[in-house]
N, C-alpha and C positions, 0 to 999 in steps of 0.2 A: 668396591660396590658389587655386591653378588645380584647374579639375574634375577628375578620374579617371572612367573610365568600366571597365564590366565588363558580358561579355557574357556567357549563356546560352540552349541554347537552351532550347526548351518545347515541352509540347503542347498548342495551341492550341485553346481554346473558343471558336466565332465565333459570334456570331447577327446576319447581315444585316438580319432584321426589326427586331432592336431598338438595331443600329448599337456592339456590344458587345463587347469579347473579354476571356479569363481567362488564365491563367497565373502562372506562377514568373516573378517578376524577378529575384530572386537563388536564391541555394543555401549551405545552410549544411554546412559539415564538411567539403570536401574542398578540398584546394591545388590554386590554378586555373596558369594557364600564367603568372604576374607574381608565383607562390611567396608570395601571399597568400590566406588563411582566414578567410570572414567569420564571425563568430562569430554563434550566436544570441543575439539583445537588441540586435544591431547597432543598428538602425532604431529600438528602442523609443522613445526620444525624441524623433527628429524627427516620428514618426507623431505624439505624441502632441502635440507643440509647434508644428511646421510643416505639418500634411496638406495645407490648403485653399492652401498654395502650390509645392505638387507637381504636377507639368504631365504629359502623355502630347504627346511632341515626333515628330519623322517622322526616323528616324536623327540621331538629336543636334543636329538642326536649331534654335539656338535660333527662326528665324525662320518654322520651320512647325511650330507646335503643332497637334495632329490632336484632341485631346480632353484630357480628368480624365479621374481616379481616380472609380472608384466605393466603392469599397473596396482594403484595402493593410490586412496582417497578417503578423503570422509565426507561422510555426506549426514543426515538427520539422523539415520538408523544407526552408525557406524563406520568401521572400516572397512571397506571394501577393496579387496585385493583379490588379482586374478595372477594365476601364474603358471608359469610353462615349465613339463616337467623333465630333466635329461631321460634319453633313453636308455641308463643303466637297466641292470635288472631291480632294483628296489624302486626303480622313479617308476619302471612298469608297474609292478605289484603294486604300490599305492595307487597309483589312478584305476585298476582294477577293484582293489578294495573300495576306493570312492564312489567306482560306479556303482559296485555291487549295492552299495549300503552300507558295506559296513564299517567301512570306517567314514565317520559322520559330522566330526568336529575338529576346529581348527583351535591351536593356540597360540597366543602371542610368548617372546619370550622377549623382556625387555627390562631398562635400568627406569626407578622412576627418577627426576629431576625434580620437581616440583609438586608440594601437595600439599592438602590443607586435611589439618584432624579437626573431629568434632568431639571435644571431651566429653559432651553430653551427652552424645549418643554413640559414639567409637566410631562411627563413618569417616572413611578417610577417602576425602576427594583428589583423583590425583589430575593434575591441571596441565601436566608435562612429561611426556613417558622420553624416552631412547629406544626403538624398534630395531630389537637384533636381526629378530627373523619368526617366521611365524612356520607351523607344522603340523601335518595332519597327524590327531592323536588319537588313540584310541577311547576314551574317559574322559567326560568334563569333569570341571573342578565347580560346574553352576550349575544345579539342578532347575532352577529358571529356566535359564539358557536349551535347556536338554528340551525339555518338553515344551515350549513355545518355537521348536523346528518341527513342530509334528505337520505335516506336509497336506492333512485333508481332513476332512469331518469322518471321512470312512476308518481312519485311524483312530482316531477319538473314540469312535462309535465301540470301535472294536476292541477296545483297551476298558472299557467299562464292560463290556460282556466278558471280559477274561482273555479274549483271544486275540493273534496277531491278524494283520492285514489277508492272511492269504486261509486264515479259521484254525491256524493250530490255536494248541492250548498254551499262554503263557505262564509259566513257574509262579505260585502262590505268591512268593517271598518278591518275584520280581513287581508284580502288581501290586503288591502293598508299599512299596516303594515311590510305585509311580504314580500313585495315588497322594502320600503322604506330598510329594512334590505337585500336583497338581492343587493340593488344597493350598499350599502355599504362596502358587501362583493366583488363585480367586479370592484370596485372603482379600478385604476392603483396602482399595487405597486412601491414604488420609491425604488431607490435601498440603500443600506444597510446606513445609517446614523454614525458616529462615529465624537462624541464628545471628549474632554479632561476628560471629566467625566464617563463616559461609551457607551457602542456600543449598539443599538437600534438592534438587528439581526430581521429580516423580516421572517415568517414562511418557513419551507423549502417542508413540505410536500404540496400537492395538497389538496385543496376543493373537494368536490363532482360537485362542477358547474365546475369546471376546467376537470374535469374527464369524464363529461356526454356530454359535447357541448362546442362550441370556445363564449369565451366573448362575440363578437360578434353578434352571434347570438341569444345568450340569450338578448343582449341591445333593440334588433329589438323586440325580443319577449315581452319582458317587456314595449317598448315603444307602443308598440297594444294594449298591456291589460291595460296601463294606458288609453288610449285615448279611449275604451270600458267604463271604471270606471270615464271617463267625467275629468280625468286630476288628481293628487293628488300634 
């Protein structure tokens, strides 16, 4: 049974003093970009059967473990794990890069055990993972995921004017990008799906764009700065 991995990203709690960080490793309720739904209760078993050989690895490295787990639970949003980092020199650099920014997301690296496909729609629900270890990576694999850790309105704000948080200019290519994914995230949700085979549940918690400004408005905004950017 070969690994699967899935990325998310997060917002990161870092404590340099105590060599620490928190976060979401996974996320429950929404289809990620590999038209897979991790269900909540995923994890309940392996936390409960496996924890003490769940690793904190440095991008899927099996060969550079950075730290453990201090804690891993689920709860409505996800998995939430917090973990302590050795003080090698790479467990440094990564919680540096965590504080800094820039490295932003977490991924799970696990076997699935149990799952359910939907031939009608290819969504494959997975109802039971094996949690090898989870690793700060550089790249998510979910563009969802990516932009619903946007951390304030003043980000948002500034991602539709072209520029980043601090008024540089962001790269043409990168904001057409992040656009095309923000439109996929405001895309209408339809309501809750339920097949003979299993039930498709729809996220229940709020986005940051659902939180900061009405659809709407964001559509308007977005359709400016495409017609700025000559159309994408």
């Amino acid at each position: 049974m070969s690994m699967e991995i899935k990325s998310f990203a997060f917002e990161s709690k870092v404590d340099l003093d105590k060599n620490t960080f928190e976060g979401y490793a996974a996320a429950f309720g929404n289809i990620d970009s590999h038209n897979d739904i991790i269900e909540q209760g995923a994890f309940a078993k392996t936390l409960k059967e496996a924890a003490k050989r769940i690793k904190v690895l440095w991008q899927h490295d099996f060969y550079s473990p950075i730290g453990l787990p201090m804690q891993m639970e689920e709860d409505s949003k996800g998995l939430y794990v917090k973990a302590k980092i050795s003080q090698t020199t790479q467990g440094k650099d990564a919680l540096i890069l965590m504080k800094d920014g820039v490295i932003n997301e977490l991924s799970i690296g696990y076997n699935t055990i149990k799952h359910l496909m939907d031939e009608d729609t290819g969504v494959r629900t997975l109802k039971e993972l094996k949690l090898l270890e989870f690793s700060p990576v550089t790249w998510a694999s979910n563009d969802m995921a990516t932009i619903t850790s946007a951390k304030n309105n003043r980000q948002l704000e500034q991602l539709l004017k072209g520029l980043d948080v601090e008024g540089n200019e962001i790269p043409e290519e990168l904001v057409k990008q992040a656009i095309k994914s923000l439109q996929a995230l405001v895309r209408p949700v339809e309501p809750t799906k339920v097949t003979h085979k299993h039930t498709i549940v729809e996220p229940s918690n709020h986005s940051i764009i659902e939180d900061t400004q009405s659809i709407k408005e964001l559509m308007l905004e977005m359709a400016k700065f495409r017609k700025r950017l000559g159309g994408i």
